[in-house]
Every structure is written in structure tokens, then in C-alpha cells.
C-alpha positions as CSV (number, residue, x, y, z in Angstrom):
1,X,12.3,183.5,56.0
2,X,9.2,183.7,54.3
3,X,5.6,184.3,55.3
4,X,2.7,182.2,54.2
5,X,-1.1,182.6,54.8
6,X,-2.9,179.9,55.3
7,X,-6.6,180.7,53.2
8,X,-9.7,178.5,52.9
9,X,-13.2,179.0,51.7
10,X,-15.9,176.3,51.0
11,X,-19.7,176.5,50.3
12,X,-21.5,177.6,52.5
13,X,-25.3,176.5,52.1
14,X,-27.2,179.1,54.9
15,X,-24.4,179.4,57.0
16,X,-21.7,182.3,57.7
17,X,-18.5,183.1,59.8
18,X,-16.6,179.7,59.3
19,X,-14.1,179.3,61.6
20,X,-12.1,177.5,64.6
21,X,-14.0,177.4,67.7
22,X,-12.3,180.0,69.6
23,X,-12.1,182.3,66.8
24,X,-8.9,182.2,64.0
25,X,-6.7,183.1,66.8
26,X,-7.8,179.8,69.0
27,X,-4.6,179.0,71.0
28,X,-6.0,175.3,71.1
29,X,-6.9,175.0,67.6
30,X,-5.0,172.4,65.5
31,X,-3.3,173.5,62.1
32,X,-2.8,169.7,60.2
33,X,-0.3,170.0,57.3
34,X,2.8,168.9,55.6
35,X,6.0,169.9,55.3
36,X,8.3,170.4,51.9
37,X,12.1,170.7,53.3
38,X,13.1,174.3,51.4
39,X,17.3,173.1,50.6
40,X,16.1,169.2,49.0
41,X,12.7,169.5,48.5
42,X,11.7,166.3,50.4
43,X,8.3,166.1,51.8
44,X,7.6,164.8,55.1
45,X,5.5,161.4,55.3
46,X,3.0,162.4,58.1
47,X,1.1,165.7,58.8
48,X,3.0,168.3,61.0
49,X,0.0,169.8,64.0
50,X,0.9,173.0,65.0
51,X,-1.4,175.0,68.2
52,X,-0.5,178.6,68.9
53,X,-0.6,177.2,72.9
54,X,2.5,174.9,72.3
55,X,5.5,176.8,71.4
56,X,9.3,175.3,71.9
57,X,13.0,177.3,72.3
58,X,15.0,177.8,70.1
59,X,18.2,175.3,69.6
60,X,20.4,178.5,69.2
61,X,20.0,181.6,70.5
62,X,16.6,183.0,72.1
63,X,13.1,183.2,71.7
64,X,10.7,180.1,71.0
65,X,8.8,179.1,67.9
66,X,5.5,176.7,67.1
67,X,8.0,173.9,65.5
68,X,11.8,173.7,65.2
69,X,12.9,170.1,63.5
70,X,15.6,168.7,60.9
71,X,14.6,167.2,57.8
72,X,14.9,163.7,57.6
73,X,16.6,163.9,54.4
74,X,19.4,166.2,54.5
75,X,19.4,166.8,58.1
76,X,18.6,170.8,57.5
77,X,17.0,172.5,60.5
78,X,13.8,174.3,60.1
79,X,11.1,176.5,62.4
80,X,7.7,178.1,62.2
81,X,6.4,180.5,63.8
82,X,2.7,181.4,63.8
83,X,1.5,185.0,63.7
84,X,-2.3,185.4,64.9
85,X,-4.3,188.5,64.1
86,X,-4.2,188.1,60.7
87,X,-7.1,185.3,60.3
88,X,-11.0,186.3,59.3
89,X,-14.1,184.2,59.3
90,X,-15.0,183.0,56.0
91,X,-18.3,184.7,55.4
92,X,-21.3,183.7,52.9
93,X,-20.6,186.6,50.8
94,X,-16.9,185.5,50.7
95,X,-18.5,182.0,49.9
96,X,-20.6,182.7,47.2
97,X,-18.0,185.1,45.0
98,X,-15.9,182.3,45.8
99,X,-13.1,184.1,47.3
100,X,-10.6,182.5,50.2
101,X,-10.3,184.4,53.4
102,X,-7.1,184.2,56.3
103,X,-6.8,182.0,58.6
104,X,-3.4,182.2,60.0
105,X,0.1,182.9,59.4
106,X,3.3,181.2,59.5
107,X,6.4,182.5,59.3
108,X,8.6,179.6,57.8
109,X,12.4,179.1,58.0
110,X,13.3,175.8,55.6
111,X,10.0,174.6,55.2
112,X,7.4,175.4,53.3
113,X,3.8,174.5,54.4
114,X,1.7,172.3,51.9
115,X,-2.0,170.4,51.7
116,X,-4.0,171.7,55.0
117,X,-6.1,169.6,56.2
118,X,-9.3,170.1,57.7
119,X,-10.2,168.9,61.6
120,X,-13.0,169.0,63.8
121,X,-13.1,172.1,66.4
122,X,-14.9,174.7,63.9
123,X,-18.0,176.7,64.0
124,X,-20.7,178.8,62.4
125,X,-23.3,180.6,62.6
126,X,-26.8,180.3,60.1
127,X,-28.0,182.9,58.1
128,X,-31.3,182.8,60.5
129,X,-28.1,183.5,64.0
130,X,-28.1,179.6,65.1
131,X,-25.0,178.7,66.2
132,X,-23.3,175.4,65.2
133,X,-20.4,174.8,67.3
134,X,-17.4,172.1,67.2
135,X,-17.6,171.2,63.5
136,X,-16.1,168.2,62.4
137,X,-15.2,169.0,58.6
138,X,-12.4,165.5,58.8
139,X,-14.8,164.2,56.2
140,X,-14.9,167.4,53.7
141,X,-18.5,168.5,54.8
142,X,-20.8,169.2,57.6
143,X,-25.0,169.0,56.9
144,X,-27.0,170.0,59.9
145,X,-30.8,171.1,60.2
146,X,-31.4,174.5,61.4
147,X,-34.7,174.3,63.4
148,X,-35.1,177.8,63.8
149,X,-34.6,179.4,60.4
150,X,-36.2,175.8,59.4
151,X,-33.5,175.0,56.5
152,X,-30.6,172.6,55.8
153,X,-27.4,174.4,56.3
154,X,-24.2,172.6,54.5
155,X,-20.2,173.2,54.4
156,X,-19.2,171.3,51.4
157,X,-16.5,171.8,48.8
158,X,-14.0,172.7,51.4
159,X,-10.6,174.5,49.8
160,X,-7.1,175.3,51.0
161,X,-4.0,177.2,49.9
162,X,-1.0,178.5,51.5
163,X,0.1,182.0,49.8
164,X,3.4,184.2,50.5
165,X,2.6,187.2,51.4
166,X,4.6,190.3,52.8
């Protein structure tokens, strides 16, 4: 079993507190990634979608977990699990020293998570407290006009990586 954190950052042009809609522990928010099998190393074709809402038994014993398959390729089984309260919103100050910040946790068991990718469902809030809400960042970026703080705001440069932690 290991444990890896899912981190992102971007820049963030007058804008702070990126993250999912409902917050980074969104039970309806949809993680997007690949898979690397941990015994042959195969990665899988299509992205895996994980929600922390959808959760399946386990094939032996009990207890339920985010995504139980076999690999393709040598037929080894595999789960995650995610682990919420570990995700923070990516703030400006983050942004500009360009440091990552948590999103969420998974707790892998013959896979190993690889290349997030970015959805719609995020939000964030200006500099000036206007709130942009579902985010589509699909395409890499998001530009929007905040009428009240009267300024462009901009995601742009969006960045992922998956690091084992403890």
C-alpha cells in the first residue's frame, strides 16, 4: 500500500482559492487519471474517474474502496481508496512562489496514479471576493472579466503531480 497526494498549482492572474466546487473534499467531484499496474508496469489506455460519492466492496473480505479492477495485462488486482481532509485551496500566494498545494489522497494497492487531468466543476474567488463558480479548466485555462474589482482574472499554466507521502 502506498499513499499518494494528488498536488496542483497554476497561475493565478487576480484570483485565489482554486478548487473543486464543493470544496477538495467534493463527494461529486471527478478525479480524471491513469493508471500504471505496480507488478508489470502497463499503463492503462483510458483515464480512470474516481468520485468520493461512488465507492464499491471489496472482492475479498470487507469494507469498500473508490476502484477495485485487474490489470489487463497480467490480470493483477488492484484498489484505491481516497482519503479526504487532506486537500487545500491553491491560494495566490501559493501561486506566485510557485508552490503545489493538496488536493486529495489516494491510498493505492497495485496501481500507481499518473497524469491528472483537469475537468470542469472548479471555482475561485478574485482578489477583489467575486466568486467564479463551475470552472471549466478541460482546455488548460480559464479567462473571465471581474466587473467588480474591474480586471481580467486568468488560470493558466495549470500543473499536476502525484507524490508519496506518509
Amino acid at each position: 500500500m502506498v499513499n499518494y497526494m494528488l498536488q496542483i498549482t497554476a497561475e493565478l492572474e487576480n484570483l485565489t482559492d482554486l478548487q473543486p466546487q464543493g470544496g477538495c473534499d467534493d463527494p461529486n467531484f471527478s478525479y480524471l487519471f491513469k493508471l500504471k499496474c505496480g507488478r508489470c508496469g502497463e499503463e492503462t489506455q483510458k483515464e480512470t474517474s474516481l468520485t468520493l460519492s461512488e465507492t464499491v466492496p471489496l472482492a475479498v473480505g470487507k469494507g469498500t474502496v473508490h476502484l477495485s479492477q485487474k490489470c489487463k495485462f497480467c490480470g493483477r488486482d488492484g484498489t484505491i481508496t481516497m482519503i479526504p481532509g487532506r486537500g487545500k485551496p491553491l491560494s495566490h500566494g501559493d501561486s506566485e512562489a510557485g508552490k503545489f498545494s493538496p488536493l486529495m489522497m489516494f491510498e493505492c494497492r497495485g496501481y500507481e496514479p499518473l497524469n491528472y487531468l483537469f475537468v470542469d466543476g472548479w471555482k475561485a474567488v478574485s482578489l477583489e471576493g467575486t466568486k467564479f463558480d463551475e470552472i471549466d479548466l478541460s482546455d488548460g485555462e480559464f479567462a473571465e472579466y471581474d466587473e467588480k474589482g474591474e480586471c481580467p482574472v486568468m488560470i493558466s499554466n495549470l500543473r499536476s503531480t502525484f507524490v508519496v507521502v506518509k
